[in-house]
N, CA and C atoms as a LAMMPS dump frame, in Angstrom:
ITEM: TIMESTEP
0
ITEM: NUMBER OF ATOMS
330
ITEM: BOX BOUNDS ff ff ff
-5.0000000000000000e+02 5.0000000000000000e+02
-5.0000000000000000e+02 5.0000000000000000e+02
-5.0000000000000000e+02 5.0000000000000000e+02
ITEM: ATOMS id mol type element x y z
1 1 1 N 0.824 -1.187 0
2 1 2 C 0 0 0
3 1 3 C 0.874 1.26 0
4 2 1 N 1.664 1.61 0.789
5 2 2 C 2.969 2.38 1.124
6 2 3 C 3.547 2.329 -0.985
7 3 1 N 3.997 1.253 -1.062
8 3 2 C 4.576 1.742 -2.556
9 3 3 C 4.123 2.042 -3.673
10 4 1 N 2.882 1.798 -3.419
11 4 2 C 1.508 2.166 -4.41
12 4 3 C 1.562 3.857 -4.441
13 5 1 N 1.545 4.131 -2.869
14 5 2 C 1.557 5.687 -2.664
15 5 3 C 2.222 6.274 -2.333
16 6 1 N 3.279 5.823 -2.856
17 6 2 C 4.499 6.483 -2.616
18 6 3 C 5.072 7.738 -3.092
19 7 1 N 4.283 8.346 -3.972
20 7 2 C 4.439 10.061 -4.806
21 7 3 C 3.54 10.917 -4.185
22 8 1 N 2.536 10.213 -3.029
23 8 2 C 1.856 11.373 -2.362
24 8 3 C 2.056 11.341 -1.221
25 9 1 N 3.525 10.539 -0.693
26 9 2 C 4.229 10.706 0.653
27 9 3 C 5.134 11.629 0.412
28 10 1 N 5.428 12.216 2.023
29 10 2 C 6.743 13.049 1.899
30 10 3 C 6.81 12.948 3.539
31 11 1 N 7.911 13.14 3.983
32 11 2 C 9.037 13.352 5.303
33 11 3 C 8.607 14.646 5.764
34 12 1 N 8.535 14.403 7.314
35 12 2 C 8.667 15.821 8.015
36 12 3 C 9.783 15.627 8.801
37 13 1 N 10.706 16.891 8.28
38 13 2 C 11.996 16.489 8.718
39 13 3 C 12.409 17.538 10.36
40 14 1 N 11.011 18.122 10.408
41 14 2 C 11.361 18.791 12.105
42 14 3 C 10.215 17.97 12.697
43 15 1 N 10.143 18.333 14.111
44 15 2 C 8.95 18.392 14.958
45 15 3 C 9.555 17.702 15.846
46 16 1 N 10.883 16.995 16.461
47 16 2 C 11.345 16.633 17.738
48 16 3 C 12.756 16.899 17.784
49 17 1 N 13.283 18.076 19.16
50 17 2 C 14.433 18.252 19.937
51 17 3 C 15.126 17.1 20.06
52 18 1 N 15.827 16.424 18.963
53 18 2 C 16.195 15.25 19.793
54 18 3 C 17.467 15.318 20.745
55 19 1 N 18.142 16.537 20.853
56 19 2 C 19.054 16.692 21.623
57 19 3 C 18.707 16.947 22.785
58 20 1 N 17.19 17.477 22.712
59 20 2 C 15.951 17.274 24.466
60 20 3 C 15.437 16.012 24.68
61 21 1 N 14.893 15.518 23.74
62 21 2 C 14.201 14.299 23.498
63 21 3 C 14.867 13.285 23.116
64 22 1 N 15.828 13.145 23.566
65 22 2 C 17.108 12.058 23.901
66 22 3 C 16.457 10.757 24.826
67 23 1 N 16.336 9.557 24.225
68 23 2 C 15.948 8.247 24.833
69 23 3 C 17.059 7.819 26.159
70 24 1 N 18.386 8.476 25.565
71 24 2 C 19.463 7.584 26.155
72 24 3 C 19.671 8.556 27.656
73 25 1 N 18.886 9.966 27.192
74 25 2 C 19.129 11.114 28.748
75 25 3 C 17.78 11.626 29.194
76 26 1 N 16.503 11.155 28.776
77 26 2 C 15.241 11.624 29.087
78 26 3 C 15.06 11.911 30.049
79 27 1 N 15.253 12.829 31.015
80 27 2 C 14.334 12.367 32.91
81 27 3 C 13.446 12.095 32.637
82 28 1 N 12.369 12.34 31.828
83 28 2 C 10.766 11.77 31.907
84 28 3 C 10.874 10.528 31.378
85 29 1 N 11.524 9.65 30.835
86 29 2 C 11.225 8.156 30.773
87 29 3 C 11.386 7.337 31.978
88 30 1 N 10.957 6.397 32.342
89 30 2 C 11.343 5.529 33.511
90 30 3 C 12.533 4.588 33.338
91 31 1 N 13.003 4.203 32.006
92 31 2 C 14.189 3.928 32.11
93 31 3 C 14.822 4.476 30.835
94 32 1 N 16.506 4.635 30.497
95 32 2 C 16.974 4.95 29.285
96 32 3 C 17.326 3.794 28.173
97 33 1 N 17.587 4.358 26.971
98 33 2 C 17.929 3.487 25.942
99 33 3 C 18.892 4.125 25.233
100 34 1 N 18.988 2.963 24.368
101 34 2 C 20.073 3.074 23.056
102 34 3 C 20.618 2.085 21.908
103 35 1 N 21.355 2.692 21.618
104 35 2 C 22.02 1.316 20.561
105 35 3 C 22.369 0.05 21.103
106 36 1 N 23.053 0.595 22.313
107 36 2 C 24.047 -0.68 23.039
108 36 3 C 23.474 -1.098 24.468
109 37 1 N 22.087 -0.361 24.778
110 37 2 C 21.496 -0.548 25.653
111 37 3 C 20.306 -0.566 25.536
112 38 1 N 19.588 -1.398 24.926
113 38 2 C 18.061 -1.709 24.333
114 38 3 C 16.675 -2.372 25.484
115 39 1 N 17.221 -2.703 26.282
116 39 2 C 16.916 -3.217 27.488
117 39 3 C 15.834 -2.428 28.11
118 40 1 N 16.095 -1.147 27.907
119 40 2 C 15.223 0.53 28.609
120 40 3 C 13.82 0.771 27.732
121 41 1 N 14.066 0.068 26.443
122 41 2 C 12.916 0.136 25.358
123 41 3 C 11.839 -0.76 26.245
124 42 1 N 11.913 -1.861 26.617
125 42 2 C 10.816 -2.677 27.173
126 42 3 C 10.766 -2.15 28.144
127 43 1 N 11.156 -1.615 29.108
128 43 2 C 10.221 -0.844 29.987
129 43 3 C 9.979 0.186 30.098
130 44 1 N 10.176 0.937 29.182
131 44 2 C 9.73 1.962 28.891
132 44 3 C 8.121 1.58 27.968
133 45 1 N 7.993 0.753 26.944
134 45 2 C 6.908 0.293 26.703
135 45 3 C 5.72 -0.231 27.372
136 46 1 N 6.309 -1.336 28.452
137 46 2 C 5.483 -1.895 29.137
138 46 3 C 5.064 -0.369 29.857
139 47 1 N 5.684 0.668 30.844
140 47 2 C 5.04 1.315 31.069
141 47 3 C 4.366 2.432 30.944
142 48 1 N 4.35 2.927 29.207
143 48 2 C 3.213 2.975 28.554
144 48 3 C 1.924 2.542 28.807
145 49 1 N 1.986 1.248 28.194
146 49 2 C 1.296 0.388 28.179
147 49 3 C 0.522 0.502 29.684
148 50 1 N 0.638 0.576 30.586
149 50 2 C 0.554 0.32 31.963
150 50 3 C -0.521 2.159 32.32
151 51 1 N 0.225 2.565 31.883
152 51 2 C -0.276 4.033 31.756
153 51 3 C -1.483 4.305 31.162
154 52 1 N -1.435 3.671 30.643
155 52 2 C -2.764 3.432 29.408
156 52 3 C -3.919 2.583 29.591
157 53 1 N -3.694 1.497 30.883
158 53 2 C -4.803 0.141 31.566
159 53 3 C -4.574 -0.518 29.742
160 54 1 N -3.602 -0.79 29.617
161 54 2 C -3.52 -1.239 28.31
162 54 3 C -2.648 -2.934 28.674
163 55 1 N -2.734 -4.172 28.11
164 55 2 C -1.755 -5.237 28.677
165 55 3 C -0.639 -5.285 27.887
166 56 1 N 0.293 -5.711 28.758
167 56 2 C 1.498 -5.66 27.923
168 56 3 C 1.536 -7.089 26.641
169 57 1 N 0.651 -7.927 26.893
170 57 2 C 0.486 -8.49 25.581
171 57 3 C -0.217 -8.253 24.448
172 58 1 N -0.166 -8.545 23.291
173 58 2 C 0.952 -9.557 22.647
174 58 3 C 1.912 -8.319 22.564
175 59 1 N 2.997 -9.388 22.26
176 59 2 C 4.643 -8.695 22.58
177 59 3 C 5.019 -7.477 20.851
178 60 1 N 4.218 -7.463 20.263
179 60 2 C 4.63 -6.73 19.122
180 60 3 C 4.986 -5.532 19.48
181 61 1 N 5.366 -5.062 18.111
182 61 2 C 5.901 -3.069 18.533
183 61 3 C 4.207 -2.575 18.88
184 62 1 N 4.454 -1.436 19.429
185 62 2 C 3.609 -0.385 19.942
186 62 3 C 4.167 1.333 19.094
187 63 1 N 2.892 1.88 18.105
188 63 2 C 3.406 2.56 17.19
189 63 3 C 2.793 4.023 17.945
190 64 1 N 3.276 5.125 18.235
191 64 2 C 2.118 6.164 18.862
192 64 3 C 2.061 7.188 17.869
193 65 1 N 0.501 8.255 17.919
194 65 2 C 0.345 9.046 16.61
195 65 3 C 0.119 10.042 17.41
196 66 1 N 0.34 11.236 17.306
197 66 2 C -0.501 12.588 18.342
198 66 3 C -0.28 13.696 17.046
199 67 1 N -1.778 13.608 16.671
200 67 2 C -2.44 14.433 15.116
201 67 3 C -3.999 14.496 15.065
202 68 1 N -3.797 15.567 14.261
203 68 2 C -5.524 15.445 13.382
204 68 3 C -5.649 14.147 12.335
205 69 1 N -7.135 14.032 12.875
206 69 2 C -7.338 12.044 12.197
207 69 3 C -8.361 13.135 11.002
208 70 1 N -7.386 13.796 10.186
209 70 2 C -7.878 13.916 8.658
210 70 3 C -6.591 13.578 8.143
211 71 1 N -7.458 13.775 7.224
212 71 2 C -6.866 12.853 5.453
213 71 3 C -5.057 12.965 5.086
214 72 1 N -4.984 14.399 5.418
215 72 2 C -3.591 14.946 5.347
216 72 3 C -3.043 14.554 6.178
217 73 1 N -2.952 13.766 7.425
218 73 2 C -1.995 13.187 8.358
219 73 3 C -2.399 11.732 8.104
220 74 1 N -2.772 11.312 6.849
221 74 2 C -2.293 9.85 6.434
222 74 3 C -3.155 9.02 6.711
223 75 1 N -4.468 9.532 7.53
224 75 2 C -5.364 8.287 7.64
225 75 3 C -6.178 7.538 6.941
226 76 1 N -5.893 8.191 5.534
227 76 2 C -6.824 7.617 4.16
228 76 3 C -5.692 6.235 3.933
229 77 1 N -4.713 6.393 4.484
230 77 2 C -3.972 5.633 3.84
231 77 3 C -3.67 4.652 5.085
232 78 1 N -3.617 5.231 6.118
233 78 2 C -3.649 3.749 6.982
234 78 3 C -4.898 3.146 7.622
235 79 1 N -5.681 3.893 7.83
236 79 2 C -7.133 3.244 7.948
237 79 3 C -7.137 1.734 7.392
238 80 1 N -7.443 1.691 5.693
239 80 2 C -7.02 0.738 5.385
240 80 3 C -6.621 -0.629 5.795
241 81 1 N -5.338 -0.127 6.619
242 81 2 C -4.464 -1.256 6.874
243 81 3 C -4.847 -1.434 8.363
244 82 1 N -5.354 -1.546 9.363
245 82 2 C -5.954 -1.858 10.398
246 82 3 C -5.765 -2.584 10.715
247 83 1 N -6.636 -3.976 9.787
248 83 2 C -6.814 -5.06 9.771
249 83 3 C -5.651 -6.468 9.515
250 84 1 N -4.823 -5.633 9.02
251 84 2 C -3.321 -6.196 8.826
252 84 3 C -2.459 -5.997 9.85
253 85 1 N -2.333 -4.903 9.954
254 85 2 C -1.461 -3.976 11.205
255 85 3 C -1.755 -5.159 12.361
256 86 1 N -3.063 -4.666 13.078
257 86 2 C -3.773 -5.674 14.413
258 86 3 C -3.425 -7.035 14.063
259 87 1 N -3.765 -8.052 12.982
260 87 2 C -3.419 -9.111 13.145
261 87 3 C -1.89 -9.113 13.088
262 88 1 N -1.026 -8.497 13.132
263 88 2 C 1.111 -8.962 13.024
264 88 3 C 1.018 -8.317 14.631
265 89 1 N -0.003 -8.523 15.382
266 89 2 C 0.62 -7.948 16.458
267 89 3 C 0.974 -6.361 16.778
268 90 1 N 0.669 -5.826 15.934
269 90 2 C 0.83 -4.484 16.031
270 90 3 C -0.224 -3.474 16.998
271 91 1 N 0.711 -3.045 18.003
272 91 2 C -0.584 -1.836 18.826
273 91 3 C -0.456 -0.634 18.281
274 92 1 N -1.357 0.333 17.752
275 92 2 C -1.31 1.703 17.54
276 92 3 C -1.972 2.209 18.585
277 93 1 N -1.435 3.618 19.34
278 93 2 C -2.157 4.202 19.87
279 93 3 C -2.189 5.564 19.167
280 94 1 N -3.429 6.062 19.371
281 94 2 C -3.592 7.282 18.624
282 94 3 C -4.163 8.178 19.284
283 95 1 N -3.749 9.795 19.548
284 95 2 C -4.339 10.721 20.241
285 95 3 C -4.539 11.938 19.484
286 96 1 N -5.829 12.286 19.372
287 96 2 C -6.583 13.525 18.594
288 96 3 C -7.72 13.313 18.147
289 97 1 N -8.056 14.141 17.25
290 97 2 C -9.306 14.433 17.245
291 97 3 C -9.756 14.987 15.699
292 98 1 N -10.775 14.524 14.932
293 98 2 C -10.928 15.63 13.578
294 98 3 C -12.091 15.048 12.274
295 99 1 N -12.043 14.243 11.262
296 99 2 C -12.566 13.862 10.74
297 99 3 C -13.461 12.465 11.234
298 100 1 N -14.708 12.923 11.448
299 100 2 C -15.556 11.988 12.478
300 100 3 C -15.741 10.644 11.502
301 101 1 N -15.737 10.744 10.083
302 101 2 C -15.594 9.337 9.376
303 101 3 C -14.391 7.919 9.883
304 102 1 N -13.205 9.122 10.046
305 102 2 C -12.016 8.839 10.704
306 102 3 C -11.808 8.234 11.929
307 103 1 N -12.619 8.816 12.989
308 103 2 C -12.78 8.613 14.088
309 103 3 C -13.514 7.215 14.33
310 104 1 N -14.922 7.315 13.619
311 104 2 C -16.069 5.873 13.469
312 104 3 C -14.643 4.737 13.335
313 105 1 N -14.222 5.064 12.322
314 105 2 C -12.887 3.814 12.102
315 105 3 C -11.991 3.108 12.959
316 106 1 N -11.573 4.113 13.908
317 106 2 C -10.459 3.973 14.401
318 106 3 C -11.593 3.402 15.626
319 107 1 N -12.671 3.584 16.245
320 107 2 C -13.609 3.306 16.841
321 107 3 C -13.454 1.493 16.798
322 108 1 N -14.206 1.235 15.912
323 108 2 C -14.62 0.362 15.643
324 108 3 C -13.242 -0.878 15.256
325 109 1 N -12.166 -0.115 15.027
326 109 2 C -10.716 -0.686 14.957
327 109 3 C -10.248 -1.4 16.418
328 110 1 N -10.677 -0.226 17.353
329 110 2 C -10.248 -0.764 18.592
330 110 3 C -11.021 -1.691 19.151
């Protein structure tokens, strides 16, 4: 689906400090990460997850979105895939608000 639409994607190449928003120096994470220290990723997930009354199973990635659920932040295009996504184990969490067609979806997704 992604290479199908691939001429009406494009990169946003700002929107995170990562020299603030550093995994490996966060104070607000509960634990750190990195290349050589990956260990901080799972609990940092699980307590997400935990944050959320969410279970830490199944063990797949956990993807997070914080946007408007219109068209221009991609949900024509992942809507769609839901049903694929959820069955490989995949959790999305998503926070916002906007196109109520959008919303019914993501509704009825969860």
């Amino acid at each position: 689906m992604l290479r199908e639409n691939a001429h009406k994607l494009s990169g946003i190449l700002h929107g995170a400090d990562y020299a603030r928003w550093n995994p490996e120096t966060d104070q607000f994470l509960p634990a750190h990460f990195g290349p050589k220290k990956l260990w901080g990723k799972t609990i940092c997930r699980d307590a997400l997850l935990a944050d959320l009354e969410l279970a830490p199973a199944p063990r797949g990635p956990v993807f997070g979105m914080v946007a408007r659920i219109v068209a221009e932040k991609g949900f024509g295009i992942l809507t769609p895939l839901f049903d694929r996504m959820l069955s490989d184990d995949v959790r999305l969490i998503i926070l916002g608000e906007g196109d109520p067609a959008f919303e019914t979806e993501l509704a009825i997704a969860s």
